[in-house]
TIDRENVEX-373745 format. One record per residue (C-alpha): residue in one letter; chain; x, y, z. Coordinates in steps of 0.02 Angstrom, whole numbers, plus 32768, in hexadecimal, padded with zeros to 4 digits. Each point is the difference from the previous one (the first is absolute). Example, Ala and Ser with C-alpha at 12.3 -4.5 7.8 and 13.67 -1.06 7.14 Angstrom:
<sites>
code unit xx yy zz
A A 8267 7F1F 8186;
S A 8045 80AC 7FDF;
</sites>
This chain:
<sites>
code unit xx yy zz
X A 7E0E 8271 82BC;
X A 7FCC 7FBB 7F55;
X A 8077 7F9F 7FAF;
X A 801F 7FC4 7F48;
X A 8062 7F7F 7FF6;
X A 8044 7FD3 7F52;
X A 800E 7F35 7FFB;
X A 8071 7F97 7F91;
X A 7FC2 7F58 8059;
X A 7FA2 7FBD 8076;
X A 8087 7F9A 8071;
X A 806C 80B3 7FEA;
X A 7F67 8062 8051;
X A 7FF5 7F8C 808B;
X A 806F 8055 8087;
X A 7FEC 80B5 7FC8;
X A 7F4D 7FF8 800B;
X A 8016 7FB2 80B8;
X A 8069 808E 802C;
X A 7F96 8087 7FA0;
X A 7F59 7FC6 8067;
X A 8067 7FFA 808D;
X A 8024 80C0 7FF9;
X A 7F39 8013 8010;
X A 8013 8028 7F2B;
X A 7F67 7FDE 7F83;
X A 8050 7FA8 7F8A;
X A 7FCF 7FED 7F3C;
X A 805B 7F9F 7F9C;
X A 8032 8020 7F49;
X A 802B 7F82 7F72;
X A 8061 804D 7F75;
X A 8085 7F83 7FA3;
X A 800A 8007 7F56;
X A 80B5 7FD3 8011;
X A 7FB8 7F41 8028;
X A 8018 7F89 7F55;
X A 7FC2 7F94 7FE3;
X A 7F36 8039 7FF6;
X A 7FF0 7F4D 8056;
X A 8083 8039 8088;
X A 7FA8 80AC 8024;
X A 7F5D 7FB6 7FFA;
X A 803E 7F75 8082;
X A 8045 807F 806D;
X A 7F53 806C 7FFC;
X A 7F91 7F70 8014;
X A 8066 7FC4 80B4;
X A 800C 80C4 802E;
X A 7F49 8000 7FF9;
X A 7FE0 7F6D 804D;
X A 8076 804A 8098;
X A 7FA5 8091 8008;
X A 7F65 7FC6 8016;
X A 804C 7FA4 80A4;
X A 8032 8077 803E;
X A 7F82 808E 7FE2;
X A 8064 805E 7F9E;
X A 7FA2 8075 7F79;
X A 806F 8003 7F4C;
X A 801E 8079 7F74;
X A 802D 7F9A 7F5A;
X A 8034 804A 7F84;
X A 7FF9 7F71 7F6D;
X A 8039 8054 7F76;
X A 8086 7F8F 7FC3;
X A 8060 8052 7F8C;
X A 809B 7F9D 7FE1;
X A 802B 8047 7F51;
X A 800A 80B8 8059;
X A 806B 7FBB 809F;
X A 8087 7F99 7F88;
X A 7FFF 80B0 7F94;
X A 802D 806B 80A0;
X A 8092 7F70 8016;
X A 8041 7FEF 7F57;
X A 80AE 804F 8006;
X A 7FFB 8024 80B0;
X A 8014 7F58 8042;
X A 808A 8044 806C;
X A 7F8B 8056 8068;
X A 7F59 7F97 7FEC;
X A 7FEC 800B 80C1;
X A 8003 80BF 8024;
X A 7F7B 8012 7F5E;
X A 7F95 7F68 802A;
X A 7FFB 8039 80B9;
X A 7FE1 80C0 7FC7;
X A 7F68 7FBD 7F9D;
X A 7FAF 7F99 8089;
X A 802D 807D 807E;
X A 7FBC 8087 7F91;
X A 7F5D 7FBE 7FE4;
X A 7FEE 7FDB 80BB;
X A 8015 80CF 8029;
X A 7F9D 8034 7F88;
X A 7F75 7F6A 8030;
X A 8022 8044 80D3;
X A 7FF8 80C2 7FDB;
X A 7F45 7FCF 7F8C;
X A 7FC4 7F97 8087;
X A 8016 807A 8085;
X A 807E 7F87 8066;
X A 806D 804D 8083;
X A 8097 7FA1 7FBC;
X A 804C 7F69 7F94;
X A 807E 7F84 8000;
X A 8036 7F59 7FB0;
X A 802D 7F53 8028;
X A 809E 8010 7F9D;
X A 8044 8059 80AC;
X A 7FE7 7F41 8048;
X A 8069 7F93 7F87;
X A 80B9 7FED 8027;
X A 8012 7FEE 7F4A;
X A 7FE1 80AC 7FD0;
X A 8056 80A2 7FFD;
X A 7FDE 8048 80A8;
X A 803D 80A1 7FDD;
X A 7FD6 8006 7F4E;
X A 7F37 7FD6 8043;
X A 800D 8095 8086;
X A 8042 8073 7F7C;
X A 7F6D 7FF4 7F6E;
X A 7F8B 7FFD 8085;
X A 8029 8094 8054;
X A 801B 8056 7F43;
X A 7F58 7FCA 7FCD;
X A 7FA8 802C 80A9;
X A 8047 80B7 7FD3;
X A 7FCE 800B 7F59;
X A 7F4A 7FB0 8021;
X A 7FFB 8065 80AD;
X A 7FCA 7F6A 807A;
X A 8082 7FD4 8077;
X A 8077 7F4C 7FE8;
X A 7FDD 7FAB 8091;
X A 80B2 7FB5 8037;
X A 8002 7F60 8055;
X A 8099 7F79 7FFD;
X A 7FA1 7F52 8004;
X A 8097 7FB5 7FE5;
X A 8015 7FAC 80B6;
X A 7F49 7F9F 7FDE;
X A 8042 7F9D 7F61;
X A 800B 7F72 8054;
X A 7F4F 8001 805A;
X A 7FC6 8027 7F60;
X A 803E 7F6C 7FAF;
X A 7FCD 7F8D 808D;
X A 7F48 8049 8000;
X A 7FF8 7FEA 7F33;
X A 802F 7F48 8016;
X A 7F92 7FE4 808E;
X A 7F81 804F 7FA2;
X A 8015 7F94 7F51;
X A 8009 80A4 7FA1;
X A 8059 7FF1 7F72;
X A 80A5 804E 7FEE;
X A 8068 8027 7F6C;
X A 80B1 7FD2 7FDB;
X A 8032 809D 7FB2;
X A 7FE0 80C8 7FFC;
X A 7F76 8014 7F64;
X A 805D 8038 7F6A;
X A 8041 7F7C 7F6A;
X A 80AD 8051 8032;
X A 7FF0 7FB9 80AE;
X A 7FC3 7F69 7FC9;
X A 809A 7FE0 7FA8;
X A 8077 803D 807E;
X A 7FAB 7F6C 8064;
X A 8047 7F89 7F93;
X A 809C 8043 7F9D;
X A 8053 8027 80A4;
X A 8028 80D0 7FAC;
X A 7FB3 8066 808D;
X A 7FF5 80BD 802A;
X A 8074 7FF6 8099;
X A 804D 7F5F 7FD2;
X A 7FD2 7FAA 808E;
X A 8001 7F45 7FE5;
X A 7F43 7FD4 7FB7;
X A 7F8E 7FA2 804F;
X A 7FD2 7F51 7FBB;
X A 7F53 8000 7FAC;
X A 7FC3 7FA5 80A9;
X A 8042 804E 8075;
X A 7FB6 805F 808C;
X A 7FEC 80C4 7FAE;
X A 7FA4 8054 809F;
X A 7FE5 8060 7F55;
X A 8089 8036 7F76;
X A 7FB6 8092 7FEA;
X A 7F69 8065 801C;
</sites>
């Protein structure tokens, strides 16, 4: 089976793409973020995805377009729900990128983060995979956030303290959260705040 896999970072692509090779899956990996701000941020994150990649033989789509003016307009107003439209984007672009390419499916990273919306990730996808007509390819990666974490540090990748938006970024230090879960401290261990 030929797999996209849509990647937010590299420590977060760790375990699923262990577990994707390890279903006998061709895996190609996809980098689409223009939620990321800073540029410097985004361009961080890219630079130590690639470098991962190469290691480990893993073929990438980027999609560099970095169009932060269009992502804050799709947010103004709807800050609310800046997850379910950020996610729909990335998501979206990986469906249409899987049903062009030919792949036999695509899925995301975000299902590995502990941080995200479960649910909320399994629901766009399986929208978009209707709309785009290339199937959502549901995995919980959940139970390898911890390995992951372990074989980012191990590995010296570097690793973010918070999800990729400016909204995030302040959540990480004003303490106002989604969920309102207590936030983490800026250097604390994230395992990833977000994507």
């Amino acid at each position: 089976m030929n797999v996209l896999i849509h990647i937010c970072c590299a420590p977060c692509a760790i375990y699923p793409l262990s577990v994707l090779r390890g279903e006998g899956a061709a895996v190609r990996g996809l980098w689409f973020n223009p939620n990321v701000q800073p540029y410097t941020e985004w361009r961080q994150r890219l630079d130590t995805l690639q470098k991962w990649a190469a290691d480990e033989d893993l073929a990438l789509i980027e999609m560099t377009d970095y169009d932060v003016v269009d992502w804050l307009r799709r947010m103004a107003w709807r800050e609310a729900e800046r997850c379910r439209i950020c996610h729909h984007l990335r998501l979206e672009r990986a469906a249409r990128v899987a049903r062009r390419g030919k792949f036999d499916a695509f899925t995301t990273t975000l299902l590995y983060s502990k941080r995200q919306d479960h649910d909320l990730v399994l629901e766009i996808g399986r929208a978009v995979a209707a709309d785009q007509g290339v199937p959502f390819l549901e995995r919980d990666f959940r139970p390898g956030w911890r390995a992951g974490i372990e074989a980012s540090r191990r590995l010296g990748l570097y690793r973010q303290a918070y999800c990729g938006c400016i909204y995030s970024e302040q959540e990480r230090f004003t303490g106002r959260q989604k969920d309102d879960a207590a936030p983490p401290s800026p250097g604390a261990e994230m395992g990833h705040q977000g994507p």
